[in-house]
C-alpha positions as CSV (number, residue, x, y, z in Angstrom):
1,X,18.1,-5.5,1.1
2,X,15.1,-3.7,2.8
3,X,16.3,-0.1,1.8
4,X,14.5,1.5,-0.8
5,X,16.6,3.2,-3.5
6,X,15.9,6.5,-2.0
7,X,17.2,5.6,1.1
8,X,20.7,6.3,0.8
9,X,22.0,6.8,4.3
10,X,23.0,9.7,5.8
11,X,26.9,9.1,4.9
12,X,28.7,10.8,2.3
13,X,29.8,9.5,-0.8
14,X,33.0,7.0,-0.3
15,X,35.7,7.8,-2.6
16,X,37.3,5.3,-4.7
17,X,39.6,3.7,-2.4
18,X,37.2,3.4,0.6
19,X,34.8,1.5,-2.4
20,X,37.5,-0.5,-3.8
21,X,37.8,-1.7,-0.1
22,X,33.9,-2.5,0.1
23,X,33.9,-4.4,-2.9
24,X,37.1,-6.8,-1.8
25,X,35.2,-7.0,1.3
26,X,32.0,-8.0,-0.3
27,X,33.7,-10.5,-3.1
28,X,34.9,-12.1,0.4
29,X,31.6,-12.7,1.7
30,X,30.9,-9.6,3.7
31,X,27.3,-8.3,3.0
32,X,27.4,-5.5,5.0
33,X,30.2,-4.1,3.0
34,X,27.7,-4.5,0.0
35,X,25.0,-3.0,1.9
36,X,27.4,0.5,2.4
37,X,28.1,0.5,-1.4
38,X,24.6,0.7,-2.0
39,X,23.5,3.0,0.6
40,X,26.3,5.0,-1.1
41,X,25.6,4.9,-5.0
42,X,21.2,3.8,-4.9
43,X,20.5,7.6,-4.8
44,X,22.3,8.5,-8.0
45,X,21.7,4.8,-10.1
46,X,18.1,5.4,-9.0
47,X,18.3,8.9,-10.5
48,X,19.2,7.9,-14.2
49,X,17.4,4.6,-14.2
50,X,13.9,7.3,-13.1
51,X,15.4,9.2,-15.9
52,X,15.4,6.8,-18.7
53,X,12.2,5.0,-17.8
54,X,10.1,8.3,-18.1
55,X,9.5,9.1,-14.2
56,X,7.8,5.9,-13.4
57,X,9.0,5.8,-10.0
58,X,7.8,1.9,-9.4
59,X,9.4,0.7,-12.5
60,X,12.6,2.4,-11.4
61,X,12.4,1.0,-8.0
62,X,12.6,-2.5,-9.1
63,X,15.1,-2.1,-11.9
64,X,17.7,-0.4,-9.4
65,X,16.8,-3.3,-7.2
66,X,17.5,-5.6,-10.6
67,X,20.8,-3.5,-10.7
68,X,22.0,-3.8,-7.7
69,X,20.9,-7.8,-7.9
70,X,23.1,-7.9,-11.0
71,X,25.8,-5.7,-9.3
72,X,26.4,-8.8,-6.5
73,X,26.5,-11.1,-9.0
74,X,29.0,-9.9,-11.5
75,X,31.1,-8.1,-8.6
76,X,34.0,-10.4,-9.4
77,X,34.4,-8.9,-12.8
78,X,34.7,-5.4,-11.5
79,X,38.0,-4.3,-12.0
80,X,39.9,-2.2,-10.0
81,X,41.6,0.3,-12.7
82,X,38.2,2.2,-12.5
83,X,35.8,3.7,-10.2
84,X,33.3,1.6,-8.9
85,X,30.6,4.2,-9.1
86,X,31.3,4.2,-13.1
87,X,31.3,0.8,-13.4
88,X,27.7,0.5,-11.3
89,X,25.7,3.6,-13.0
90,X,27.0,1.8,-16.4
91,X,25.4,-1.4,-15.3
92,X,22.2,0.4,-13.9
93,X,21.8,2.4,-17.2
94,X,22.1,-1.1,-19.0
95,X,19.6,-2.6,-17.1
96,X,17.9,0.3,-17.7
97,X,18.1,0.0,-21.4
98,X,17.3,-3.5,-21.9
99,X,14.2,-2.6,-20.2
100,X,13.5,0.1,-22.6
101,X,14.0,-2.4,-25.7
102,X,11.8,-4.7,-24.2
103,X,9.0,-2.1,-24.4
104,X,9.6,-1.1,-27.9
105,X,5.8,-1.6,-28.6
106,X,4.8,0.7,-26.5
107,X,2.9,3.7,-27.7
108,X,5.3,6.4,-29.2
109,X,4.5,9.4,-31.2
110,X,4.4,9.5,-34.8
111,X,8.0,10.7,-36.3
112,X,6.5,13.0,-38.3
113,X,4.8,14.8,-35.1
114,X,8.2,14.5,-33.2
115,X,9.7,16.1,-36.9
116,X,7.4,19.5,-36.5
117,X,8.1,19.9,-32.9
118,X,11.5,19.8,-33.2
119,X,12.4,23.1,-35.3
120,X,15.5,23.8,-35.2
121,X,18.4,22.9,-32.8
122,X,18.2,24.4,-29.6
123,X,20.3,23.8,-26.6
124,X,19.5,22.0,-23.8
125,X,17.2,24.2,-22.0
126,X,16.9,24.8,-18.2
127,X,14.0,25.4,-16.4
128,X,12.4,24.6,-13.3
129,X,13.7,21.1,-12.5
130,X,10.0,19.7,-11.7
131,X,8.8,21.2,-15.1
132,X,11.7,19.8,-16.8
133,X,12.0,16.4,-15.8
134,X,7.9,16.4,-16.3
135,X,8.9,17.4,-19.8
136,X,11.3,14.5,-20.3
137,X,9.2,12.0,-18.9
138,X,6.8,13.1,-21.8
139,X,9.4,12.1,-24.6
140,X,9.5,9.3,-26.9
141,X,11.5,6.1,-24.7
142,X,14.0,6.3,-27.9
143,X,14.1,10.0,-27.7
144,X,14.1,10.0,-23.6
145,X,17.2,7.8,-23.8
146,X,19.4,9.4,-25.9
147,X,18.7,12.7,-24.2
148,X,19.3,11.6,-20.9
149,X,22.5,9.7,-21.8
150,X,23.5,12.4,-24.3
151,X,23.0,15.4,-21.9
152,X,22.5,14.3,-18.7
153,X,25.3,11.5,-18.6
154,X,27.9,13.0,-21.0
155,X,28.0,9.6,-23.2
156,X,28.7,9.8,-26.9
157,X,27.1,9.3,-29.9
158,X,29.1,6.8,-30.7
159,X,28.3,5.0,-27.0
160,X,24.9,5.5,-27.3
161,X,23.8,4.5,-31.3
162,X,25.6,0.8,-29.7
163,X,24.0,0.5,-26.5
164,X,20.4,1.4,-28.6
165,X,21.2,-0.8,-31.6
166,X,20.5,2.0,-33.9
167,X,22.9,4.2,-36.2
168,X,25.2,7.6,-34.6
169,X,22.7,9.2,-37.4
170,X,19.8,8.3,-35.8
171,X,20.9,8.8,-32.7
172,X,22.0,12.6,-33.2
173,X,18.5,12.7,-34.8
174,X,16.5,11.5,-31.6
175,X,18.6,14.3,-29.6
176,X,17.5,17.0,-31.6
177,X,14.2,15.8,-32.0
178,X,14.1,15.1,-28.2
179,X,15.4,18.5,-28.0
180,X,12.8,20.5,-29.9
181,X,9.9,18.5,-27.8
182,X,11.4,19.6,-24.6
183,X,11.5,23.5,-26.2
184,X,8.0,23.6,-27.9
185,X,6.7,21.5,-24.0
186,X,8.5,24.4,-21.8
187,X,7.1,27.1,-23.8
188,X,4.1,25.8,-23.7
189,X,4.1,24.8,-19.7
């Protein structure tokens, strides 16, 4: 596909039928039905993928691309008691993922600096969105992840301590420690 991810078209989004027709159309061979379902949905898998991979807009680029790869390939096990959209953004975060757990050598911050940041619980502030999302792209992956999926996406503990291999302890601990580095960075933006 030559689109970019941020190219989504000037259509609005198709609602579930008019996908659940793209996506027979595609599994019968029609790639122009394939190419409307990702005009439709690249904006918004883009958007968490950037989210989870710290604002690194290249590295987002090709893992929506690695999504949407993945997406024609496994389109026969979609099923069609669900949105498509759900089922797509939980592949993209996936891919997403994997790509995070592949990096778990990167650089992080030491737990016991993430531990003084964090105070106490705060909600999830809002601020200016550039400032914000600046601010998240700053965290921990670990702590990035859970935050996005946690507040951003609405998943659960539960979801996330499996799709991060780590316990619901830890992962209630990397949102509040995720947390308090996004307070003590707005404060100090």
């Amino acid at each position: 596909m030559q689109a970019t991810p941020l190219d989504t078209g000037s259509q609005t989004r198709p609602d579930r039928n008019d996908d659940h027709a793209l996506v027979r159309a595609s599994l019968g061979g029609d790639a122009r039905a394939f190419e409307r379902l990702y005009r439709s949905h690249a904006g918004r898998v883009h958007g968490v993928i950037l989210r989870l991979v710290g604002m690194d807009r290249a590295r987002a680029e090709e893992l929506t691309q690695e999504a949407f790869i993945q997406a024609w390939r496994k389109l026969s096990s979609f099923r069609f008691d669900a949105a498509f959209s759900t089922w797509l953004h939980r592949l993209g975060v996936n891919i997403a993922l994997m790509d995070l757990r592949g990096r778990r050598n990167e650089v992080n911050v030491d737990d016991d600096v993430i531990e003084l940041a964090a105070g106490g619980e705060v909600p999830f502030c809002a601020g200016e969105r550039g400032d914000l999302e600046r601010a998240v792209s700053k965290l921990p992956p670990r702590a990035r992840a859970v935050l996005v999926l946690h507040d951003v996406e609405g998943w659960k503990h539960e979801e996330i301590a499996r799709e991060l291999g780590m316990a619901v302890g830890s992962s209630k601990a990397q949102l509040h420690r995720a947390r308090g580095l996004l307070r003590t960075t707005l404060e100090a933006a």
